[in-house]
Kinemage of the C-alpha trace (Angstrom):
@kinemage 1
@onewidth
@group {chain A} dominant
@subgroup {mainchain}
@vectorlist {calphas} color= white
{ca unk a 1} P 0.000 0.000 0.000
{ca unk a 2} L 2.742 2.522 0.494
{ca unk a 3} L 4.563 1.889 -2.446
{ca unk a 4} L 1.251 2.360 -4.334
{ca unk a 5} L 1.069 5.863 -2.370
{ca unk a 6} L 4.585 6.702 -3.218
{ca unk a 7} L 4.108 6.146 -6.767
{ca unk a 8} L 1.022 8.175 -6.926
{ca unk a 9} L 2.535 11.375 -7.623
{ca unk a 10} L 4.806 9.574 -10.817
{ca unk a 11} L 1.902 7.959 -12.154
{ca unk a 12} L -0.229 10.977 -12.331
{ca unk a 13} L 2.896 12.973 -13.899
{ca unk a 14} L 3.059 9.976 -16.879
{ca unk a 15} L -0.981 10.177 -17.905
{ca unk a 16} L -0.912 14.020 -17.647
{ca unk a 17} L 2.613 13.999 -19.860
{ca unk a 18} L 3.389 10.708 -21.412
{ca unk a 19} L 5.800 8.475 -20.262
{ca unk a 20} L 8.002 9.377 -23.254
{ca unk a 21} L 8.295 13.089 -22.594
{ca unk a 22} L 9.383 12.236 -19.064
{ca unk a 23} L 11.859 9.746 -19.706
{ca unk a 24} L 13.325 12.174 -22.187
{ca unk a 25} L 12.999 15.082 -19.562
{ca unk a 26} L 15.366 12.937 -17.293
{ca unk a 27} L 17.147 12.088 -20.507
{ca unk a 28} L 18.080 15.316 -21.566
{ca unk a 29} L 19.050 16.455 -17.226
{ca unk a 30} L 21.407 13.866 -16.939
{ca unk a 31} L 23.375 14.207 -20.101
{ca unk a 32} L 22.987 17.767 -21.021
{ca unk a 33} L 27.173 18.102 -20.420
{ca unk a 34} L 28.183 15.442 -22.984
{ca unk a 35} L 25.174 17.063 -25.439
{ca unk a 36} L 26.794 20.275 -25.291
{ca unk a 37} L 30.416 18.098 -26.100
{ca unk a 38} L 28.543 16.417 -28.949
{ca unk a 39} L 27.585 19.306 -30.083
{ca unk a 40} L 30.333 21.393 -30.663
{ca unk a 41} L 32.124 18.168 -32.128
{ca unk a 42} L 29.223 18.293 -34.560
{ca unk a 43} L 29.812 22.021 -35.398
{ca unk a 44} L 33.486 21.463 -36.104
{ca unk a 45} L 33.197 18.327 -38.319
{ca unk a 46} L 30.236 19.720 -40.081
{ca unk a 47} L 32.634 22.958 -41.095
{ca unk a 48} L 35.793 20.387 -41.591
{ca unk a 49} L 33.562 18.467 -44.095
{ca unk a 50} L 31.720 21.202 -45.889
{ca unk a 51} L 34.915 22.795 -46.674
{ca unk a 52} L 36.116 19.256 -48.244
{ca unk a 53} L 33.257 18.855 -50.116
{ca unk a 54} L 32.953 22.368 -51.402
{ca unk a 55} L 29.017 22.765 -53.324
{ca unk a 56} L 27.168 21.368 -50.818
{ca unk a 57} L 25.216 18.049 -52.562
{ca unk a 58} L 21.195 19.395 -53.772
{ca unk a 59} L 18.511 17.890 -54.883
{ca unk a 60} L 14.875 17.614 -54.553
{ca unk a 61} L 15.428 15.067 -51.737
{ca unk a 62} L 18.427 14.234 -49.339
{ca unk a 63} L 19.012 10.780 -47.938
{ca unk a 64} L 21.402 10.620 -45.607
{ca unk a 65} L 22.755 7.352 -44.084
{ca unk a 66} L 25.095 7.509 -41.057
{ca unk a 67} L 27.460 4.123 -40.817
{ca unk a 68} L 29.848 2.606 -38.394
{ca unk a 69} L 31.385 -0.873 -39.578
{ca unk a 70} L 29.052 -2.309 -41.164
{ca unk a 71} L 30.280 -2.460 -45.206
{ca unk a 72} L 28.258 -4.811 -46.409
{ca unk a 73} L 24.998 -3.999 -45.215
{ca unk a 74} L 26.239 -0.304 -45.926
{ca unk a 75} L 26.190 -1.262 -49.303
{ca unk a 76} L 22.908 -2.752 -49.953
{ca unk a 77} L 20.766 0.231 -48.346
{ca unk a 78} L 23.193 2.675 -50.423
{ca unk a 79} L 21.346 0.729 -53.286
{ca unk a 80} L 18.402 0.588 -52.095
{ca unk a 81} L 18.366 4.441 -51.484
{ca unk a 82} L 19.708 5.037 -54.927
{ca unk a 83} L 17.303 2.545 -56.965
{ca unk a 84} L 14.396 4.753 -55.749
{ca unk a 85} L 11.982 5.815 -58.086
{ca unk a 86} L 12.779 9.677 -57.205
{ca unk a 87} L 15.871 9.988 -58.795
{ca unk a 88} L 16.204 13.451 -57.977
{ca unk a 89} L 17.674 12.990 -54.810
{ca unk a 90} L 21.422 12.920 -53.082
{ca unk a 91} L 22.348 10.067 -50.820
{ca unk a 92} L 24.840 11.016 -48.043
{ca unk a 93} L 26.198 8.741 -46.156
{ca unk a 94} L 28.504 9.612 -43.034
{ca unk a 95} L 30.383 7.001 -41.103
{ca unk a 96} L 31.203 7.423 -37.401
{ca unk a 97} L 35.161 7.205 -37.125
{ca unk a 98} L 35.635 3.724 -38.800
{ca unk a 99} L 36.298 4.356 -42.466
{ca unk a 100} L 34.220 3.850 -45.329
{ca unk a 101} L 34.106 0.803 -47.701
{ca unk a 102} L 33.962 0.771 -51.336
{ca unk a 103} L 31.099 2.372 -52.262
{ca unk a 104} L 29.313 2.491 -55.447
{ca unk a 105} L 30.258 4.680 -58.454
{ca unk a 106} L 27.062 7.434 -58.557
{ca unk a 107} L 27.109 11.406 -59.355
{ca unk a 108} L 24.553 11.224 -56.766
{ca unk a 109} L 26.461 9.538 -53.589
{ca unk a 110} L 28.560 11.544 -51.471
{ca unk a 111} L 30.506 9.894 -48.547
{ca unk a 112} L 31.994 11.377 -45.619
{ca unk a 113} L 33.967 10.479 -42.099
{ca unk a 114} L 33.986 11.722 -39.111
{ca unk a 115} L 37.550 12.391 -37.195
{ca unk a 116} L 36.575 10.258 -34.686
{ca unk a 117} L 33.843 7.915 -33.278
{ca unk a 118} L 30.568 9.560 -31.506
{ca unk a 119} L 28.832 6.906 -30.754
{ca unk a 120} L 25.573 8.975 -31.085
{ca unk a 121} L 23.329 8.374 -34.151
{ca unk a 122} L 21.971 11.745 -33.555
{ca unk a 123} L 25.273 13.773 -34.182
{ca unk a 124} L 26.082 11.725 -37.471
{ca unk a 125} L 22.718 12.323 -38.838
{ca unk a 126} L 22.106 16.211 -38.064
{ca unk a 127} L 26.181 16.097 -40.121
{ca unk a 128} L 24.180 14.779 -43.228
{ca unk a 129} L 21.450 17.196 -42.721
{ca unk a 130} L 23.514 19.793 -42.738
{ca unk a 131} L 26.444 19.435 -45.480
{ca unk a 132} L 23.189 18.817 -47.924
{ca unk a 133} L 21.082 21.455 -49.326
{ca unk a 134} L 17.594 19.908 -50.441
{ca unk a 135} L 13.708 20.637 -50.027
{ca unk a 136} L 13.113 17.279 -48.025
{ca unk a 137} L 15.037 15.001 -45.974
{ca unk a 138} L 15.007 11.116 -45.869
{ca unk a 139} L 16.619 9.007 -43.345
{ca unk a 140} L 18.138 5.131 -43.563
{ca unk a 141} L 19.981 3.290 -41.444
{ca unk a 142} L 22.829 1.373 -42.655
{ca unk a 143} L 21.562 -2.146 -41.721
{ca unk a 144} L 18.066 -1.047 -43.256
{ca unk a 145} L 15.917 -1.580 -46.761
{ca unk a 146} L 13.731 0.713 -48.553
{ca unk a 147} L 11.126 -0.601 -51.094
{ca unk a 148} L 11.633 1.388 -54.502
{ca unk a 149} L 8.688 3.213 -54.272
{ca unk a 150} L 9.648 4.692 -50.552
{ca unk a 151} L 10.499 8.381 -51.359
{ca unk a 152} L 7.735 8.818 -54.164
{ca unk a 153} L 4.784 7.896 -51.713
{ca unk a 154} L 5.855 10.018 -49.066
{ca unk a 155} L 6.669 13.242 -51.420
{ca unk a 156} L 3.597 12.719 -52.814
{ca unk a 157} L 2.536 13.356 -49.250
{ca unk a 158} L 4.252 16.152 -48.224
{ca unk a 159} L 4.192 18.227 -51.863
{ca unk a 160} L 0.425 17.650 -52.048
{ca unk a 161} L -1.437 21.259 -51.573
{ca unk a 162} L -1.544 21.939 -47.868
{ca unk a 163} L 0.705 18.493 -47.100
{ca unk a 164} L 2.287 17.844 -43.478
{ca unk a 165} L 6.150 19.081 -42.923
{ca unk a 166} L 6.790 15.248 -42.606
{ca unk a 167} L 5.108 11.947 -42.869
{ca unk a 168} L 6.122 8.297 -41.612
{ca unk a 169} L 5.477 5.230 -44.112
{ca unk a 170} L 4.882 1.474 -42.828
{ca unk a 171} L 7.480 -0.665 -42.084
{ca unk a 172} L 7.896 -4.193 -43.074
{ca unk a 173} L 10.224 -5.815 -39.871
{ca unk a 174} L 12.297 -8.757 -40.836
{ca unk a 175} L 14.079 -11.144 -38.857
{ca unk a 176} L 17.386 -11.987 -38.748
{ca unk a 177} L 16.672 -15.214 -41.051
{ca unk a 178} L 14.940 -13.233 -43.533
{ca unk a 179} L 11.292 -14.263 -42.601
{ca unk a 180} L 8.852 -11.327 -42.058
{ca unk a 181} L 8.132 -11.080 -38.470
{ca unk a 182} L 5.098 -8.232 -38.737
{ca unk a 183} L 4.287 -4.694 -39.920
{ca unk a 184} L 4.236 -1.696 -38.175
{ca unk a 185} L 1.416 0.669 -39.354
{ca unk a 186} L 0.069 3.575 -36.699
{ca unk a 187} L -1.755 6.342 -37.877
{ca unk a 188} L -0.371 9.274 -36.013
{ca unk a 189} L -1.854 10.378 -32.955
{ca unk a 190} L -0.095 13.150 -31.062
{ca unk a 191} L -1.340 11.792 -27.386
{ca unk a 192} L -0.063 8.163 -28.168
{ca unk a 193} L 3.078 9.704 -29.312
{ca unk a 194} L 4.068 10.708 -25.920
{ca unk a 195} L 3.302 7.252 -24.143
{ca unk a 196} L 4.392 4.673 -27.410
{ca unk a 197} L 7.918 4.776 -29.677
{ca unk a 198} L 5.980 3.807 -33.079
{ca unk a 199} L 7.684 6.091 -35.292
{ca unk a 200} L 11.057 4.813 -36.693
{ca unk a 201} L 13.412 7.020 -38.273
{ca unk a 202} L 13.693 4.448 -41.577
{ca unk a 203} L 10.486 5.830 -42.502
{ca unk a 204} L 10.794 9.483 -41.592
{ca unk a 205} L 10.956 11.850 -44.410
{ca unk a 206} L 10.356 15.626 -43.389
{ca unk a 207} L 10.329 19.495 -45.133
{ca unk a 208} L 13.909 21.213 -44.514
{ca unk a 209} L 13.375 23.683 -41.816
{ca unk a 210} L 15.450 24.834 -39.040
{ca unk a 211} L 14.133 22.527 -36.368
{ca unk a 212} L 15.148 19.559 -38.164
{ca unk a 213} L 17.717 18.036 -36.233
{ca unk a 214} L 18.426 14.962 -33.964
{ca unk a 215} L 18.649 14.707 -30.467
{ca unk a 216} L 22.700 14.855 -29.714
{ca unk a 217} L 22.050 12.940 -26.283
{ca unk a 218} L 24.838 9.599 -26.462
{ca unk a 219} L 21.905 6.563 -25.644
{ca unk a 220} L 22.613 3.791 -23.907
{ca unk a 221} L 19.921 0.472 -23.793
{ca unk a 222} L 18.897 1.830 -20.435
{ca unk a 223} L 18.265 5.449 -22.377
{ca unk a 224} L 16.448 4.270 -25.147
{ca unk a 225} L 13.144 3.881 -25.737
{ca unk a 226} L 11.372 1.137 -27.041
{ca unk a 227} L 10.462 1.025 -30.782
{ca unk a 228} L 7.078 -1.170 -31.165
{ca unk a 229} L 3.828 -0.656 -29.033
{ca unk a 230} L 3.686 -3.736 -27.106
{ca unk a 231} L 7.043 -3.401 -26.057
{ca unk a 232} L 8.344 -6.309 -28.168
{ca unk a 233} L 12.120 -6.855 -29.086
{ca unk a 234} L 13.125 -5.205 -32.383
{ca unk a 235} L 13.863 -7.596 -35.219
{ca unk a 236} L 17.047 -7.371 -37.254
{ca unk a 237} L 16.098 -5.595 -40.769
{ca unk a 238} L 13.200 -3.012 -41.547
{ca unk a 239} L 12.135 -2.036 -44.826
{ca unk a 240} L 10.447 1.124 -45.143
{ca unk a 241} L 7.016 0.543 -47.466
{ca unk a 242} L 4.193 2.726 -47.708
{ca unk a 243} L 1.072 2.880 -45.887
């Protein structure tokens, strides 16, 4: 009975808030020092890179894939991002500190490396964001799948008259032996949002503005949330579809 009373005042804070917004409250408390590290490591790599890479890579669409040993898989979502249907796009992809693998030859593909490893997903991605210049944004992991038709259904989302400033597609989860394990389909509601992880950044694609960025907090499994509603374990390879 007392531990019930104790917890009172925690469980009214997660139905008024969202269990989400508190655990990233707590999140963002205990690791605002190395966020402030991260992010003037991304401001310096960010101007180190820009200055290598001179124009900065446009297009209609920017995909940008961050890496860390992983050259193989690397490989076969750099495909998969650059056998899209929209071929008006740029695909950057920006390894964390381990060195890049042979990468295919494309006018469109642009590969960078950081100086050294982050270890936050966050950091490499908001580097892609910003050495591209491009109307939209698209993000894929480097152990991830798109189907071709990924980027076309969601800009046809987004450049309709009076679209969103970014829209999710399904996701197709695989498991590790290549057998589909389920999809993951939630229509967007802004409440659930705060109290489930169903959005995946695989299927993210968002309007350029200047409050598109990723968290720079390093996570850790205890700092992470969970991806699917129920809580479930997340399977080995995603492929975003559409909806």
């Amino acid at each position: 009975m007392m531990r019930r009373i104790a917890r009172a005042p925690w469980e009214l804070l997660k139905r008024t808030f969202g269990w989400l917004v508190l655990f990233e409250a707590r999140n963002k408390v205990l690791l605002a020092p190395s966020a402030l590290r991260l992010r003037r490591l991304e401001d310096t790599e960010t101007r180190r890179l820009a200055a290598d890479l001179g124009e900065p890579p446009a297009a209609l669409v920017a995909t940008v894939i961050p890496t860390h040993r992983r050259p193989d898989a690397l490989r076969a979502a750099v495909r998969s991002a650059l056998d899209q249907s929209v071929t008006d796009q740029v695909v950057i992809v920006v390894d964390d500190g381990a060195g890049l693998p042979e990468l295919p030859a494309d006018p469109r593909l642009f590969a960078v490396s950081l100086a050294r490893n982050t270890g936050t997903a966050g950091v490499v991605r908001n580097v892609g964001i910003r050495l591209t210049r491009s109307r939209y944004v698209a993000f894929l992991d480097d152990d991830n799948l798109w189907e071709p038709d990924h980027l076309e259904q969601a800009l046809a989302a987004l450049e309709a008259p009076g679209g969103p400033d970014a829209v999710y597609t399904a996701l197709r989860r695989v498991l590790p032996d290549g057998t589909d394990h389920d999809v993951l389909s939630v229509p967007f509601d802004r409440r659930r949002a705060a109290r489930e992880a169903f959005l995946d950044t695989n299927a993210f694609v968002a309007r350029r503005n200047r409050s598109l960025y990723f968290s720079r907090l390093r996570r850790t499994p205890g700092r992470a949330g969970r991806l699917h509603p129920a809580g479930g374990r997340r399977p080995g390879r995603r492929r975003g579809g559409t909806r």
